[in-house]
C-alpha positions in Angstrom: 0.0 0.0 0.0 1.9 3.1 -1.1 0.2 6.6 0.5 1.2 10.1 -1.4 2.1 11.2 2.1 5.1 8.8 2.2 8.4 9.9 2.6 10.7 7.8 1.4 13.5 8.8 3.6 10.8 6.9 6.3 10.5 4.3 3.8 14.7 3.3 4.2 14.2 3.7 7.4 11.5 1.2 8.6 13.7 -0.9 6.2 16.8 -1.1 8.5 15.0 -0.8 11.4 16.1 -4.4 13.2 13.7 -4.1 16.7 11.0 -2.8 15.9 9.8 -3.0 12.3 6.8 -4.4 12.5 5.2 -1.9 15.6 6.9 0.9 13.7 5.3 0.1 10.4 1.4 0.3 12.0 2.2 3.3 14.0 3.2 4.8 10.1 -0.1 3.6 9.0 -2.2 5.5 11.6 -0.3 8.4 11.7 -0.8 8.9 8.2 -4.2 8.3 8.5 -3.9 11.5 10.3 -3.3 13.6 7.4 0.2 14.0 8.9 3.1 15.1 6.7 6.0 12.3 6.8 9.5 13.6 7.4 12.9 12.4 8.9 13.9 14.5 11.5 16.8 13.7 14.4 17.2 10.4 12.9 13.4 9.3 13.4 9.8 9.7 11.6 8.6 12.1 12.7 5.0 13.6 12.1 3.9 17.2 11.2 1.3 19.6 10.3 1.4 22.9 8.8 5.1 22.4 9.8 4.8 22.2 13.3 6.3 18.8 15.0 2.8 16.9 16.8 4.5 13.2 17.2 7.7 11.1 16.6 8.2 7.6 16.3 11.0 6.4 18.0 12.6 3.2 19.6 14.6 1.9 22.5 15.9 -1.3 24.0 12.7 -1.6 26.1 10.2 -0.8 24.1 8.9 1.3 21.0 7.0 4.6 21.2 5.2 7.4 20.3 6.3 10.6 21.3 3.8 13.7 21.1 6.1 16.7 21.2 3.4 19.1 23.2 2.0 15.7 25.3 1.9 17.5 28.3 -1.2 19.6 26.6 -3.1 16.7 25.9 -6.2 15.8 28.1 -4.5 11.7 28.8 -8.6 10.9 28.7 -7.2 7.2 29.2 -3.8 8.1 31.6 -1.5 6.4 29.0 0.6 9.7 28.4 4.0 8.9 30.4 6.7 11.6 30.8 10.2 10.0 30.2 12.0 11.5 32.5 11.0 14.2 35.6 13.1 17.0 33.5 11.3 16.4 30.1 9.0 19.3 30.4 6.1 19.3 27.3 7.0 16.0 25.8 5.2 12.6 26.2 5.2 9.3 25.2 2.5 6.4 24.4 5.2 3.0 24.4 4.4 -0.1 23.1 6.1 -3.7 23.3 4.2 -5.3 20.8 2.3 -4.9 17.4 -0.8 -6.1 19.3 -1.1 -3.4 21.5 -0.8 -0.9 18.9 -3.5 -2.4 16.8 -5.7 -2.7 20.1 -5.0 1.1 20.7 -5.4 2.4 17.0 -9.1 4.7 17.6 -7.3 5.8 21.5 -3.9 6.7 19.3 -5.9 8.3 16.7 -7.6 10.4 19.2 -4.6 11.5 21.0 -2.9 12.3 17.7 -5.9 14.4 16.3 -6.0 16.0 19.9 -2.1 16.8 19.7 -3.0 18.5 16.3 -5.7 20.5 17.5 -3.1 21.6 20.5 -0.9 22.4 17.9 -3.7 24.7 15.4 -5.0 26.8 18.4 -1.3 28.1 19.4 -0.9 26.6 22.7 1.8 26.4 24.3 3.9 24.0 27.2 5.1 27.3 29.7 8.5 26.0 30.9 10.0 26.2 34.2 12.3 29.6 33.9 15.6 28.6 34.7 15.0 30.6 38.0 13.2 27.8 39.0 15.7 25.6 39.2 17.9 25.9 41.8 21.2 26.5 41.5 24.0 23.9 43.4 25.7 25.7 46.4 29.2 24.6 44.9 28.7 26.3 41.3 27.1 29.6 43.3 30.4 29.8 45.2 32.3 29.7 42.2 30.0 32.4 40.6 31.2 34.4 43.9 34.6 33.6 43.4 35.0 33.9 40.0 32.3 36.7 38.7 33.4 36.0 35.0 32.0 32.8 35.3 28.8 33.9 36.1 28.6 36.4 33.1 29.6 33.7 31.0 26.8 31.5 32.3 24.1 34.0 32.3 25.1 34.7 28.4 24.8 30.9 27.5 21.3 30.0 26.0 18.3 29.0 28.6 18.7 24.9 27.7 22.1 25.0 28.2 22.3 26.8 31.5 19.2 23.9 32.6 21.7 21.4 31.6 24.3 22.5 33.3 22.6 23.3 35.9 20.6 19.8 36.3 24.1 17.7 35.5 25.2 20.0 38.9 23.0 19.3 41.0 22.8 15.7 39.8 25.0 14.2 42.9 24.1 13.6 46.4 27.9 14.5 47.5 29.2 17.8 47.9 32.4 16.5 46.4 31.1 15.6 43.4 28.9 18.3 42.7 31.7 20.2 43.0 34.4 18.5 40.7 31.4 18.5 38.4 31.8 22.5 38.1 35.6 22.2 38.2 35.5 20.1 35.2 33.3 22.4 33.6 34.5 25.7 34.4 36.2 26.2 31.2 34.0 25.2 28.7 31.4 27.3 30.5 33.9 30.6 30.2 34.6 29.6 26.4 30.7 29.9 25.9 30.1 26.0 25.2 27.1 23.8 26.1 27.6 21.0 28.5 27.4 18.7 25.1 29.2 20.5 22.3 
């Protein structure tokens, strides 16, 4: 069954895909039953209308899912949104271990998806936590106080990387390690880089 709205970029993808072919394949299907326009974006199919992201199908060890990029908007009528992780703020993610499941689901899915669309045409949007929110780790605020250049060079850094930084901080329970963390880091803060790049 071809569909106009196939991209075949999707199309070598599914091929390769080892895991989860089969789960990812149906998920295609009713998606693009969705009127959904098929692209390949961060390595993954992902889903969009009037070019705004609304879901991505993507894969893990575990299990398979789909990822609605404003889920937190969504109404969950059935409680099957889950967040991945406590720092993922809009995302969320239906997952699936099995074809079955996903067949089962299909009217549910197709709901959620049409929902995540509507989301999407009335200009909502997820309202972050402002970095202010978070707290910053006593060790890198004494190093802000020591070391006011660092500070500057923090505050001029973009709002997702400061929450990185700022999150991979405050990550450890010791003291210690917190602050070798923001040793280690000093630099690369100063020379205006991201915890990643």
């Amino acid at each position: 069954m071809t569909n106009s709205r196939m991209n075949p970029k999707v199309d070598e993808y599914l091929s390769k895909a080892k895991q989860w072919q089969k789960e990812f394949e149906k998920l295609r299907m009713i998606i693009l039953d969705c009127e959904l326009t098929e692209e390949l974006k961060w390595g993954n199919p992902c889903y969009t209308s009037q070019k705004k992201n609304i879901v991505l199908i993507h894969g893990f060890k575990e299990y398979c899912a789909l990822l609605f990029f404003k889920g937190a908007l969504l109404l969950d009528a059935h409680g099957i949104l889950v967040q991945q992780t406590e720092n993922v703020q809009a995302g969320r993610q239906i997952r699936f271990t099995n074809v079955q499941e996903i067949v089962a689901m299909e009217t549910i899915l197709k709901a959620y998806i049409h929902e995540g669309i509507a989301v999407e045409k009335a200009g909502l949007e997820v309202s972050f936590k402002k970095n202010t929110e978070y707290l910053i780790p006593e060790e890198f605020q004494n190093k802000f106080d020591e070391i006011p250049a660092l500070k500057t060079a923090f505050e001029a850094l973009t709002p997702g990387r400061q929450r990185a930084y700022i999150l991979y901080f405050s990550e450890p329970k010791q003291s210690k390690t917190r602050a070798s963390r923001v040793e280690k880091y000093m630099q690369q803060i100063l020379n205006g880089k991201g915890l990643n790049d």
